[in-house]
Gaussian input, Z-matrix of N, CA and C with variables (Angstrom, degrees):
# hf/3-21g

backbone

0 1
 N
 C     1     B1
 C     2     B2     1     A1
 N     3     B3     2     A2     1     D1
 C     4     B4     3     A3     2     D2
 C     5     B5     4     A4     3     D3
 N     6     B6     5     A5     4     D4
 C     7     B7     6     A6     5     D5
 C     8     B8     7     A7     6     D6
 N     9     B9     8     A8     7     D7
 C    10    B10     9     A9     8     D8
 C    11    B11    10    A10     9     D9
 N    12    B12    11    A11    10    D10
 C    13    B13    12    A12    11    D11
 C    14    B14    13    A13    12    D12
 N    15    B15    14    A14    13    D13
 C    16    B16    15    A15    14    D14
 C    17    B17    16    A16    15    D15
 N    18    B18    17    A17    16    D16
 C    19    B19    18    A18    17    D17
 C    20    B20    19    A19    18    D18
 N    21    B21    20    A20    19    D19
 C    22    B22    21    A21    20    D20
 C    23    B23    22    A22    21    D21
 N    24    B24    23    A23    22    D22
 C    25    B25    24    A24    23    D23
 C    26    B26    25    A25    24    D24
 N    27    B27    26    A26    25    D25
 C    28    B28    27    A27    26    D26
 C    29    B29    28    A28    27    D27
 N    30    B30    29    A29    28    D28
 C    31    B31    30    A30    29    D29
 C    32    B32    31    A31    30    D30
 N    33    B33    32    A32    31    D31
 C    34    B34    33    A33    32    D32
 C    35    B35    34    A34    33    D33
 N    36    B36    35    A35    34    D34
 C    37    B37    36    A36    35    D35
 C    38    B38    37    A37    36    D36
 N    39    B39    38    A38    37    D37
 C    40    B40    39    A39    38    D38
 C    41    B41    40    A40    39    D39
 N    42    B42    41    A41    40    D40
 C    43    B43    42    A42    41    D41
 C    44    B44    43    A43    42    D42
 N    45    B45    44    A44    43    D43
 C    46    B46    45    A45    44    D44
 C    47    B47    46    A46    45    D45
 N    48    B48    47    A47    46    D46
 C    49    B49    48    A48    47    D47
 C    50    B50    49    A49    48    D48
 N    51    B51    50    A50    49    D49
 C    52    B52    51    A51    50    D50
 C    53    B53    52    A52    51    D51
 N    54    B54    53    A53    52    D52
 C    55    B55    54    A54    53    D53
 C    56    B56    55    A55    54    D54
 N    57    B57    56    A56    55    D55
 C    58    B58    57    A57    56    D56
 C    59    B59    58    A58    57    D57
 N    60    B60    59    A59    58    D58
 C    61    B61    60    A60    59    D59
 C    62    B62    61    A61    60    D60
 N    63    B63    62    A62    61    D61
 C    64    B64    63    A63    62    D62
 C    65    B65    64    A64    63    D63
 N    66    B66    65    A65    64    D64
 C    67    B67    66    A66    65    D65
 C    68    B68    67    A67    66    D66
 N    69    B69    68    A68    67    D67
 C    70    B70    69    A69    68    D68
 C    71    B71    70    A70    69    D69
 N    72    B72    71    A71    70    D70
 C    73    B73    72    A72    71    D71
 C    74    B74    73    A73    72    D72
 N    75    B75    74    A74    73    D73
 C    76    B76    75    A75    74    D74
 C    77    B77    76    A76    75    D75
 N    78    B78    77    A77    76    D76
 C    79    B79    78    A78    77    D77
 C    80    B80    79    A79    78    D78
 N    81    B81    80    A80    79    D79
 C    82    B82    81    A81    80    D80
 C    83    B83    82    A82    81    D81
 N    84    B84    83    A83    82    D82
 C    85    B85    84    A84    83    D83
 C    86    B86    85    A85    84    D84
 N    87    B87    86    A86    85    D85
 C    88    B88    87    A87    86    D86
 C    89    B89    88    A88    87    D87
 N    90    B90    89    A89    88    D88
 C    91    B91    90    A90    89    D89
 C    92    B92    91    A91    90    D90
 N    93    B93    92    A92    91    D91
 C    94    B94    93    A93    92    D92
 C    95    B95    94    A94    93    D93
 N    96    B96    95    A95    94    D94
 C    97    B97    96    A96    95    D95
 C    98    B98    97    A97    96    D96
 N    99    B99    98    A98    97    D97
 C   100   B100    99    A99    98    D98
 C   101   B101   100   A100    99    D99
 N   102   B102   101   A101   100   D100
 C   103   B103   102   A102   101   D101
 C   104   B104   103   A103   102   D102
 N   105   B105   104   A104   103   D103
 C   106   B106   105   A105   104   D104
 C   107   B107   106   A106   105   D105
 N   108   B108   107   A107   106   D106
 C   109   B109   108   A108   107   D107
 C   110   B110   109   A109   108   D108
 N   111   B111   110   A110   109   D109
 C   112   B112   111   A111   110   D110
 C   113   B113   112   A112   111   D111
 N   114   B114   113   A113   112   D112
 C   115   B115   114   A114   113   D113
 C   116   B116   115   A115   114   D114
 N   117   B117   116   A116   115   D115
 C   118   B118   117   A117   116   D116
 C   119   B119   118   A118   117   D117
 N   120   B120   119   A119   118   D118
 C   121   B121   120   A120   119   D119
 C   122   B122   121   A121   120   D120
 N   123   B123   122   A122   121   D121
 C   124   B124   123   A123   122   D122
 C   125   B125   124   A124   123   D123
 N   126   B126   125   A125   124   D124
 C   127   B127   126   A126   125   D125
 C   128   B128   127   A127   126   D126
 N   129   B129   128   A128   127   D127
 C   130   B130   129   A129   128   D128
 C   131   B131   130   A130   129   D129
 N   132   B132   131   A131   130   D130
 C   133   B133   132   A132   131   D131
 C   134   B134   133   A133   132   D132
 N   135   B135   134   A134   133   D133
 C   136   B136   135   A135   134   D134
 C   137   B137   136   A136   135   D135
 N   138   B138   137   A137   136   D136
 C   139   B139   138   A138   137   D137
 C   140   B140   139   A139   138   D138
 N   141   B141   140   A140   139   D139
 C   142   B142   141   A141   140   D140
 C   143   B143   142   A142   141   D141
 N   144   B144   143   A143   142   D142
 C   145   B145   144   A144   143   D143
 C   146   B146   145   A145   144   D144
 N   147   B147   146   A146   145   D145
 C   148   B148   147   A147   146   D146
 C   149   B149   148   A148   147   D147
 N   150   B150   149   A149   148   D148
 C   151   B151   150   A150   149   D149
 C   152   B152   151   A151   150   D150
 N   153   B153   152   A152   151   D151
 C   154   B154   153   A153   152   D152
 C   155   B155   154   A154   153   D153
 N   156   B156   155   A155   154   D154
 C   157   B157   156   A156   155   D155
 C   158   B158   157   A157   156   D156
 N   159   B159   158   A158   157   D157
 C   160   B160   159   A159   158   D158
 C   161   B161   160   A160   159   D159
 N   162   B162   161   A161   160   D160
 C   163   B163   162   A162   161   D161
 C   164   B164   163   A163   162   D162
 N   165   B165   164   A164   163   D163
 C   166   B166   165   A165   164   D164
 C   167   B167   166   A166   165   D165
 N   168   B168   167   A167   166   D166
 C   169   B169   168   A168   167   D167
 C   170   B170   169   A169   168   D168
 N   171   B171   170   A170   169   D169
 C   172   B172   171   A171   170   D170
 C   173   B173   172   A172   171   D171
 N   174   B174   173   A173   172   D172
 C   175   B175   174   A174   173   D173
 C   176   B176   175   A175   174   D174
 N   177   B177   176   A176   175   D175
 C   178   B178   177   A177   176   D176
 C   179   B179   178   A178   177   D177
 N   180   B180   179   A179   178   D178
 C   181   B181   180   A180   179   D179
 C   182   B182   181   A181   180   D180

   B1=1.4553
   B2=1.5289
   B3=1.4410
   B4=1.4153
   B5=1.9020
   B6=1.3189
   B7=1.8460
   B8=1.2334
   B9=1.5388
   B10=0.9456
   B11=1.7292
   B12=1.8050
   B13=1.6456
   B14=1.3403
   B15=1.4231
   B16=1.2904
   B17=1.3615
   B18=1.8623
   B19=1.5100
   B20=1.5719
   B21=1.3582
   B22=1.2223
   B23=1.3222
   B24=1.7472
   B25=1.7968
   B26=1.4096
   B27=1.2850
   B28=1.5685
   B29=1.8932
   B30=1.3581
   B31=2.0178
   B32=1.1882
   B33=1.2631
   B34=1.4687
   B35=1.3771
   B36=1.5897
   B37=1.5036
   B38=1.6666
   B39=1.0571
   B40=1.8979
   B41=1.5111
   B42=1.1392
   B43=0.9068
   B44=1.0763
   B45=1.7757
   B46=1.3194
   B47=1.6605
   B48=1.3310
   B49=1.4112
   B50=1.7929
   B51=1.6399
   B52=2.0487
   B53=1.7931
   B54=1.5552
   B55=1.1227
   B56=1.8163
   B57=1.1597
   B58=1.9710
   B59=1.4192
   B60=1.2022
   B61=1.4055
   B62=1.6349
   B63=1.3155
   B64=1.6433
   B65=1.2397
   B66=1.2938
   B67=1.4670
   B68=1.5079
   B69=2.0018
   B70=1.5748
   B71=1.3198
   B72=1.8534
   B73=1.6087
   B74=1.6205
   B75=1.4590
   B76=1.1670
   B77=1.6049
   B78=1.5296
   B79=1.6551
   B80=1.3334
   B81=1.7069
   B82=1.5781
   B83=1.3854
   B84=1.3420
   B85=1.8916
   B86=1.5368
   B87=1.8262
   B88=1.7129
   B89=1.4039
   B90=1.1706
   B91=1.5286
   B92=1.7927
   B93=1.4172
   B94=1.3730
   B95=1.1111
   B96=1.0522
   B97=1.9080
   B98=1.4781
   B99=1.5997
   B100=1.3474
   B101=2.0107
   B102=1.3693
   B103=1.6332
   B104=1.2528
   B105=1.5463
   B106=1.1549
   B107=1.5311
   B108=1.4179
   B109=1.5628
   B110=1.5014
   B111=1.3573
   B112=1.4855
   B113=1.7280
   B114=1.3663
   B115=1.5134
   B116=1.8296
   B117=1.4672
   B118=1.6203
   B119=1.3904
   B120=2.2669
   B121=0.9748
   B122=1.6461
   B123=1.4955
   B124=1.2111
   B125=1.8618
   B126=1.2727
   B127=2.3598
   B128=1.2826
   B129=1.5784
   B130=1.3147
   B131=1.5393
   B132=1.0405
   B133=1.7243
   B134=1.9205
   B135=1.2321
   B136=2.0693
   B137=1.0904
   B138=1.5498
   B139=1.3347
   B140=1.7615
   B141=1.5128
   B142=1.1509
   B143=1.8564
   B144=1.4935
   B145=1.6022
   B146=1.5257
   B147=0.7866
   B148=1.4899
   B149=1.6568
   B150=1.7540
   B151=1.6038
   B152=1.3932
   B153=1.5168
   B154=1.1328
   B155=1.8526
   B156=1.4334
   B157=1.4998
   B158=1.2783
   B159=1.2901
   B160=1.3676
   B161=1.8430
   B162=1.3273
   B163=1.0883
   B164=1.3852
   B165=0.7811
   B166=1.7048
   B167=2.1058
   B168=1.7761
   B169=1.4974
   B170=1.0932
   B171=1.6362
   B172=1.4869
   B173=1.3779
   B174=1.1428
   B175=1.1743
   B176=1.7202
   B177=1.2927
   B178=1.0763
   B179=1.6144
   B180=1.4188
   B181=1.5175
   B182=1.3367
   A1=107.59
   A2=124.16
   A3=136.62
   A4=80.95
   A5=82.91
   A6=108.85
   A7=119.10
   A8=120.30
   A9=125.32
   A10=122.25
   A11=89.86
   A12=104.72
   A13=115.53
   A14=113.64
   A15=121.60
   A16=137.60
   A17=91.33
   A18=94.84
   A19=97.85
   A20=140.08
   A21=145.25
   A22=136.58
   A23=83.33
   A24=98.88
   A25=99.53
   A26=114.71
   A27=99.30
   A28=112.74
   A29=92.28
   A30=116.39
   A31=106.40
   A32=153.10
   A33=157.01
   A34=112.05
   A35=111.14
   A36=113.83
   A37=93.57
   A38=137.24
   A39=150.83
   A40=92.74
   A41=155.53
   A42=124.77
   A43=149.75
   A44=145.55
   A45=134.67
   A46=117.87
   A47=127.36
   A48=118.61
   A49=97.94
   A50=76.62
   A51=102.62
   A52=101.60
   A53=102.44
   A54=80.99
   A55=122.06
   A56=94.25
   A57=115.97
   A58=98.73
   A59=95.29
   A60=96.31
   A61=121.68
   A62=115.69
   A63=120.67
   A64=106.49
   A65=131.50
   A66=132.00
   A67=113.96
   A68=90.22
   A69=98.02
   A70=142.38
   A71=114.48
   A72=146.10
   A73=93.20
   A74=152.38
   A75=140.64
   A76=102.35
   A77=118.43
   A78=103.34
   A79=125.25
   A80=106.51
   A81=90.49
   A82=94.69
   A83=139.24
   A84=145.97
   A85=93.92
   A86=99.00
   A87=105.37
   A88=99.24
   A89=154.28
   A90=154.58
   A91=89.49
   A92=128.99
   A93=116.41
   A94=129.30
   A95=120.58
   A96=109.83
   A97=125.84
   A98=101.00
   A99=110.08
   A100=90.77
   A101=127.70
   A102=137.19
   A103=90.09
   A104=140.78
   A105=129.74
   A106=96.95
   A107=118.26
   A108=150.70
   A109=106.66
   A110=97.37
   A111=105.67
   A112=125.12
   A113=128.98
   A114=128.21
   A115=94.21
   A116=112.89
   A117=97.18
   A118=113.11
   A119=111.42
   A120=100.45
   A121=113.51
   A122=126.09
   A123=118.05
   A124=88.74
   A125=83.26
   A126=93.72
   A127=109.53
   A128=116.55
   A129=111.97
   A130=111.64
   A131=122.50
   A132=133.48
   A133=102.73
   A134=75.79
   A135=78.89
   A136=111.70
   A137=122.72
   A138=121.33
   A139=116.91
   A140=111.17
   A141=122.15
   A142=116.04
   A143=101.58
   A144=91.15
   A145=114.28
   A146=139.15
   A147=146.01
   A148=118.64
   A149=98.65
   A150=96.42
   A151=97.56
   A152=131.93
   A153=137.83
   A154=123.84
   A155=108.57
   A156=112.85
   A157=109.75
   A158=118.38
   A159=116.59
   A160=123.52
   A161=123.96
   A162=123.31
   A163=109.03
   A164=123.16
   A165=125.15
   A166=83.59
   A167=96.43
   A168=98.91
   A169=114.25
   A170=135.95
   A171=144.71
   A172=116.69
   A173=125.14
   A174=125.13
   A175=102.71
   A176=137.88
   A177=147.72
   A178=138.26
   A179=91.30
   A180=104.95
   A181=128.85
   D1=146.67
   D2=-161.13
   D3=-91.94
   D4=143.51
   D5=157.70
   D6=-45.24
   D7=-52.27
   D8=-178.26
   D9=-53.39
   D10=-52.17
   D11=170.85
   D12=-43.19
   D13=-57.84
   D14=171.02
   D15=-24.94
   D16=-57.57
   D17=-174.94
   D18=-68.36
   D19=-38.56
   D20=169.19
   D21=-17.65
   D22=-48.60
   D23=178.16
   D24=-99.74
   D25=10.09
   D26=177.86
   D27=-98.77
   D28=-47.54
   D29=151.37
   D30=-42.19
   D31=-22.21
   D32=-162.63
   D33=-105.69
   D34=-36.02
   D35=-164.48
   D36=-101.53
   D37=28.03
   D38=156.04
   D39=-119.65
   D40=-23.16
   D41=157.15
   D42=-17.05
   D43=81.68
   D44=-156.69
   D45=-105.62
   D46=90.09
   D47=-171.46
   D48=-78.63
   D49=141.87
   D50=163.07
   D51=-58.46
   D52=165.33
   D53=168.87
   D54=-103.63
   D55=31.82
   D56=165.80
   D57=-73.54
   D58=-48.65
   D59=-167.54
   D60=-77.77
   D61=-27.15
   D62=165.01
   D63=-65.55
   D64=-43.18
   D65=-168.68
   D66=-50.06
   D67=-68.45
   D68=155.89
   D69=-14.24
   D70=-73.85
   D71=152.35
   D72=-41.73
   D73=-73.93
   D74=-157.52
   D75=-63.17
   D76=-58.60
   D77=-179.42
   D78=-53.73
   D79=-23.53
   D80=-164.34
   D81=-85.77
   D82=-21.29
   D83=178.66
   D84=-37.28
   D85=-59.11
   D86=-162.13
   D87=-80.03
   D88=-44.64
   D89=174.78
   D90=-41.54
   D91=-78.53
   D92=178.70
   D93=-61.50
   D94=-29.84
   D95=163.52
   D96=-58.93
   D97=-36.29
   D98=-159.10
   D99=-78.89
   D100=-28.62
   D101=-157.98
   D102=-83.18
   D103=-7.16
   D104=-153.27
   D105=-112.02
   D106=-26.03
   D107=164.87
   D108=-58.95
   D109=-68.14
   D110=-164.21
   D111=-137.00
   D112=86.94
   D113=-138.17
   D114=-72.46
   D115=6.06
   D116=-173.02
   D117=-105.85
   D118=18.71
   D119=-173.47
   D120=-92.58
   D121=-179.29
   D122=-147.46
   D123=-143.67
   D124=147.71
   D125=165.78
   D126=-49.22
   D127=-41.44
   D128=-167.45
   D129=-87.31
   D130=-4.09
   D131=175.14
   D132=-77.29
   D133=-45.91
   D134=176.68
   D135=-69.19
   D136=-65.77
   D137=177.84
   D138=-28.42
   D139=-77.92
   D140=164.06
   D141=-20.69
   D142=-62.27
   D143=177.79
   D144=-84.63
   D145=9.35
   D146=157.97
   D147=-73.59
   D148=-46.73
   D149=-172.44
   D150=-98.26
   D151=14.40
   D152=149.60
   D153=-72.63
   D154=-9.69
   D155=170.52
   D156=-90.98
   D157=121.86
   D158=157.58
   D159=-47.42
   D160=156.98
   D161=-158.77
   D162=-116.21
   D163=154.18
   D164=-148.28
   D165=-97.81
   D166=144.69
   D167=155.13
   D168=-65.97
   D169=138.27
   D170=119.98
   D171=6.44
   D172=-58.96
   D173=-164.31
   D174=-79.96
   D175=-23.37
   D176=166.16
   D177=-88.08
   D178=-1.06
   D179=149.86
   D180=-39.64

């Protein structure tokens, strides 16, 4: 592995996402998994089943 890579994956693993930002990273995982299934699925199909999960307490993280 190149140095460069290295320092890359090392800058990557301090990485701290908000959790705007996981939400984000989690829909688009399921938006591409699910398009790979089925090419007629849509942003608004995810959205919908996403803000259809209830959200976990804080304290139960």
């Amino acid at each position: 592995m190149s140095e460069e890579l290295e320092k890359l994956l090392a800058m990557a693993k301090t990485v701290k996402m908000t959790p705007a930002e996981q939400e984000k990273q989690r829909r688009s995982f399921a938006y591409g998994n699910a398009r790979i299934e089925n090419d007629q699925i849509t942003w608004d199909e995810i959205n919908r089943a996403a803000d259809s999960i209830p959200k976990p307490d804080k304290d139960t993280r």
